[in-house]
C-alpha positions in Angstrom: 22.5 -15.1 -23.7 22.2 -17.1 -20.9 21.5 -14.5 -17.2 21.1 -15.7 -13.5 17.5 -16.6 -13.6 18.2 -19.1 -16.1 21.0 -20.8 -13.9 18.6 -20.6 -11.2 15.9 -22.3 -13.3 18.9 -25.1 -14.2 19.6 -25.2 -10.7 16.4 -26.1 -9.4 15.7 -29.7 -10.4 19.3 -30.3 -9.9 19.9 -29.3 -6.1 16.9 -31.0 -5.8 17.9 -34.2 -7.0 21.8 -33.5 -6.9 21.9 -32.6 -2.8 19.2 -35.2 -2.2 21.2 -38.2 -4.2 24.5 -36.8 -2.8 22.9 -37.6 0.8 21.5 -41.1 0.0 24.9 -41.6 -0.8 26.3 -41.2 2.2 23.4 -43.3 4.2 20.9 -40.6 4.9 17.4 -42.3 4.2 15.3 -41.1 1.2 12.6 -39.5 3.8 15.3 -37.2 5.4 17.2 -36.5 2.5 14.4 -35.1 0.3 13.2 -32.5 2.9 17.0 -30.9 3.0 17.0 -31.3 -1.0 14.5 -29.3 -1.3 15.2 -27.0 1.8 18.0 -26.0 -0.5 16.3 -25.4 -3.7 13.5 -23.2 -1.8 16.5 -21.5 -0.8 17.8 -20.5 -4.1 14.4 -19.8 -5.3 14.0 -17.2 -2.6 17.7 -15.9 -3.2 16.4 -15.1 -7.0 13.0 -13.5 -6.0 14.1 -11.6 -2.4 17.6 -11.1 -3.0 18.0 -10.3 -6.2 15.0 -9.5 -7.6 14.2 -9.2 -10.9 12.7 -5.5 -10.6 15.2 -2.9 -11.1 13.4 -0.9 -8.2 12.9 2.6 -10.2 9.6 3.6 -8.9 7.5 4.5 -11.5 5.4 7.6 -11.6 1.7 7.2 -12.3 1.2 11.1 -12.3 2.8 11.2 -15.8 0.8 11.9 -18.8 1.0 9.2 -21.5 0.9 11.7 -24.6 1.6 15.1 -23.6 -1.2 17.0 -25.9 -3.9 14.9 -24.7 -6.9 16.6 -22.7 -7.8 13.6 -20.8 -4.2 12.9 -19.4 -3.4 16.0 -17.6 -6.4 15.1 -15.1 -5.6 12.9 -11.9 -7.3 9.6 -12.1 -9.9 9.3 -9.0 -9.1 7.1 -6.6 -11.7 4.1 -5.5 -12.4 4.1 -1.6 -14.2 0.7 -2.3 
């Protein structure tokens, strides 16, 4: 089943080349069209980790016990001030 980060992972090498052939094509030299080819692919690398991120942003509660009976899991772990 193919999801959105692996279009984005598709997407990468091809805005990259795609936008920066695309503007070669139309006269743009190689040094200017590279930096806005891959202007474009940071941006949809930071669309996929800042806009829709993969965490599903449940916090999750450390205070729970792991198995219920145990002794050692009903006590707070101590927190280092180092």
């Amino acid at each position: 089943m193919t999801g959105y980060y692996d279009y984005v992972l598709g997407l990468i090498p091809a805005a990259l080349i795609g936008v920066t052939a695309a503007l070669m094509s139309v006269g743009l030299p190689l040094v200017s069209a590279v930096p806005i080819g891959a202007t474009v692919t940071i941006g949809l690398m930071g669309h996929a980790m800042f806009v829709n991120s993969p965490a599903d942003g449940t916090p999750v509660r450390s205070d729970t016990p792991a198995t219920a009976g145990s002794a050692t899991a009903s006590r707070p772990t101590p927190t280092n001030a180092d």
